[in-house]
Every structure is written in C-alpha cells, then in structure tokens.
C-alpha positions, 0 to 999 in steps of 0.5 A: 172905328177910329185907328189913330189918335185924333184931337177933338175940340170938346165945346160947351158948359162946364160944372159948377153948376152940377147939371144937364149938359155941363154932367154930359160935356165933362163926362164925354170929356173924360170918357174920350180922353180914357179911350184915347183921344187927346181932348181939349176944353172950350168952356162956354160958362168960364167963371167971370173975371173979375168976379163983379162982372157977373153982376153987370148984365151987357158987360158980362156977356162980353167978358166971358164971349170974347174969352171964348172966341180966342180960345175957340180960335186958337183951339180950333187950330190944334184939332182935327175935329170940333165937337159942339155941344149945343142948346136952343136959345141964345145959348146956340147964337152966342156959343154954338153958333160962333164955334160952327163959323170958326171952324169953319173958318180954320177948316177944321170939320165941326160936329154940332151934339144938338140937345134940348126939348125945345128944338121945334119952337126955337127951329121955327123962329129961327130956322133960317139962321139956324140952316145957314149954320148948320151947311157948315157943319159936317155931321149934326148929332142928336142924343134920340130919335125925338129930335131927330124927327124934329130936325127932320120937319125942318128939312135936316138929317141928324145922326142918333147917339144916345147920352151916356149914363155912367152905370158904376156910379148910379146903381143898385145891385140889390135893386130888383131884390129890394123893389119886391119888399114893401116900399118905404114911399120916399118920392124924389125929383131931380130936375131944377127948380124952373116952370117947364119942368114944373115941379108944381104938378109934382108937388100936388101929386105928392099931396094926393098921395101924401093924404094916403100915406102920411109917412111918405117924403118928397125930395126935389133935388135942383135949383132955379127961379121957381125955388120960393114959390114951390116952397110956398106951395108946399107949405100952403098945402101943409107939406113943409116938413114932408118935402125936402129941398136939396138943391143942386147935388154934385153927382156921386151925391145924386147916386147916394140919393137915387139909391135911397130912394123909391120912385123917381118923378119927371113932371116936365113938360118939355123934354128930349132924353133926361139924364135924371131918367136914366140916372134913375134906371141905371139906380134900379129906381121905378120911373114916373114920368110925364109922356113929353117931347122925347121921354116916349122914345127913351121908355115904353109904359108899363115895361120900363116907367108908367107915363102920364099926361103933363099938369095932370097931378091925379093921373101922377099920383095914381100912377106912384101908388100903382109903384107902391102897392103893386110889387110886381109892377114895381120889380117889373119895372125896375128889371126892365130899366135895368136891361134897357139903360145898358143902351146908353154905357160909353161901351154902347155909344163910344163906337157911335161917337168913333164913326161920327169923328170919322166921317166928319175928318174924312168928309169935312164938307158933308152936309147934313142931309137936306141942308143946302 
C-alpha cells in the first residue's frame, strides 16, 4: 500500500458524454482523490473552443490535440506518476500515445490502463508501434484476464485490475426478493447505438419473445450512428410502441432504470469487461449476454448470466424466456451476481491501483514483461 501522498496525472475522456471509459475515468478520479491521492485531470475530449471548430474535420483535430499536449506537458511536470487511460484505434496514436512519450520525456513513470474489445485486431496491425511505446511504459494495467492473454499473444505483460462498479448507486436491496415474484417482462440494453454492439440481434429477440408476451418492453438506453436504423427496424417488425429509446443517460438515471427493470441484454459482438454488465449485477438484474471477447472471464453461464452465441436472436431470446418463466434461475442468478460484483468495489481494486502506483515510482524504468 501506499504510505504518503502521491500525485497522480489521471488521462483520458471525460463526461458529457455519459459512457464507458469517460464513467470509469471520473469515477477513479474521485475514488483516488477520497482516498488520498492528489489527482490532476488531463481530459482528452475538452469541449472545442470556439464551438465551430467542432464542425471542422482536420481543424478540430488540432485544436483540441495541441491543448492537450500543453497541459499534459505541464501536467507531467507536477506528478509522480502518469495514469493513461487508453483505447485502440487512433484514440491510442493521438491521445495515449503522446502521454506515454511525454512522460516519458519529463521522467515521470507512466502506467498505461488499456481497455477495449478490440485489443488483438488493433495489436495485429499496429503492433510494432504499439511495442515501441509500451518499452516506455512502467507498468501496463488491464481491467480482466481477457486482454491480458491477448497482450500476452503479443509478447507483453499486463497486470489484472478489475473495473469499478460503484454498488451504492446501482443496487437493489430487494432484489433477490423480487426475482422470485412473476417477472414484469421489461427488457433493457445499455449500450450505445453502434454496429459491434449490435443492437439489432437485440431487437430481433425481443420480437421473438414479444410474439410470447405481448406485454413485454425493450429499452435501449445509448446513442450512436445506428439510432435511425434500429428505429426503423423496430417499427418494420411492429415494435414501434413496444421499444423505447432513451438515449445516453447520466448515471444516477441509469441506476433508476436498472432498478425498474428485469433483464439485462449485452448483444455485443465485441467486448472485454462491460460496465453496463456489471452495473446490471450490482442492480440485482438477471444478465443476458453475448459469450465474446471478455464477458466469458467476467460471468460463468448458468451461475452468474446465461451466455449465448453473438447474432444469434433465437438462442437470445430462448434464453430471457428461460429468466422469465423460471423463477429459480431467476433468483439463482440474481444471488450470484450479487456476491461476484462485490470483486469489483473500490475496496477490492484500490489496494490493486496502490501497488500499481508503487512499483511504477520505485521502478520507473520497469518494462513490461517481453517488452524490449
């Protein structure tokens, strides 16, 4: 554990919008700050100034990455250590990247928190780039043993800390209780509207299961590119006034929802630990989830969520009937969600982060493992 303050550089998104890693990198944020560590900020989606800008493709891009290479610079200045939150794609070469070589610069030790289902494609086409950064880092930290083995493939070491799931505000006290009473069929999605999450899949096995129990509601809280077509979808398949979607919800609005709510659907096809899945354990909510990337490592079928094969609405929607009609699986499932969320509580993973942040400042040049 850590016995003195330290002062930890915290990189990456930033609500609005309400999500993912922006939820995860505000949530730490405050998380370290009551426990004692002094935090400073580097947010990596600031609001464009002037506003226009945002409108402008190339021009945007460079008026929010000079910004943020400034105050990561003068950032990295004050700290002892640099947390990274980090993704694939470009938002790693523009955002992630950069944080690594500018601690590197200032000799502060860096500890890059990699997250994202699509580590192994984006590690395959860029995995020379990605290994020279990463012999710059001190210590690289992944949320669950799934993309630990994919890093692994790739001749790296990465330390498991698990996501945090805040239990005080998504929970359910009666939860156990109410999973033995009729259910009320009222089906929800919290992922955003884009097609690796395919929401589609979701939206066909409600049909099949809305063709059983007319009575039954699908919310699809998120937003995204795909909003108009899963709209149309759902009218084309006459859902229009069964399907309900909320849009992006702030999250003291998501924990009201899970909490009115019978099952949770994950349909993604791509995915490492989704907080949507345990925000829906920690709410008492029965799990329904595609069996992809890391969500095997996160839940065991049958115990704590019945796993299906991706773009397979049947098999999705033979599973929510098993929730509804068997009570026993029902409570079954909801008492082990219960105990296993209690793994990912700041009390948990603190002491993880703490022993993290102590190796990386008592050995700044450690690499990670097979990194050379």
């Amino acid at each position: 554990m850590i016995e003195t303050v330290i002062r930890v550089g915290l990189v990456g998104p930033l609500p609005p919008p309400f999500g993912g890693m922006a939820n995860q990198t505000r949530q730490l944020a405050d998380l370290l700050a009551n426990s004692g560590v002094k935090v400073r900020q580097v947010q990596v989606n600031a609001p464009y100034r002037p506003l226009w800008i945002g409108r402008v493709p190339v021009l945007r891009a460079l008026f929010r990455l000079i910004p943020y290479l400034f105050t990561l610079w003068r950032v990295a200045g004050q700290c002892d250590v640099i947390h990274i939150m980090a993704n694939s794609g470009w938002s790693w070469h523009l955002f992630a990247a950069p944080a690594v070589w500018i601690a590197r610069f200032r000799n502060v030790p860096a500890v890059v928190n990699y997250r994202g289902g699509e580590a192994e494609t984006f590690l395959a086409r860029s995995s020379r780039l990605v290994r020279c950064t990463m012999g710059r880092v001190a210590v690289l930290a992944v949320p669950s043993g799934f993309l630990k083995e994919v890093f692994a493939r790739f001749g790296i070491g990465a330390d498991v800390v698990p996501n945090i799931v805040n239990i005080g505000r998504f929970r359910n006290d009666e939860a156990v209780e109410e999973a033995m009473r009729k259910p009320r069929r009222r089906l929800l999605v919290a992922r955003n509207l884009e097609k690796i999450y395919d929401n589609e899949t979701a939206i066909r096995a409600f049909a099949i299961v809305h063709s059983r129990y007319p009575e039954a509601t699908l919310t699809i809280a998120g937003s995204g590119p795909e909003g108009e077509a899963l709209r149309q979808l759902s009218e084309d398949l006459g859902l229009a006034s069964s399907v309900l979607f909320a849009g992006r919800l702030e999250p003291s609005a998501m924990a009201e929802l899970y909490r009115s709510v019978d099952v949770a659907i994950n349909p993604s096809l791509v995915d490492n630990m989704p907080n949507s899945v345990l925000e829906a354990l920690a709410s008492g909510v029965p799990v329904v989830s595609t069996n992809v990337g890391g969500v095997p490592y996160m839940v065991r079928d049958g115990h704590t969520a019945l796993l299906v094969p991706p773009r397979s609405p049947q098999a999705m929607a033979e599973a929510i009937a098993r929730v509804i009609e068997e009570g026993e699986l029902s409570r079954r499932l909801v008492d082990n969600g219960l105990q296993e969320v209690a793994r990912y509580t700041w009390e948990s993973v603190w002491p993880r982060w703490a022993e993290v942040y102590q190796r990386a400042i008592t050995q700044p040049q450690r690499l990670p493992q097979g990194v050379r």
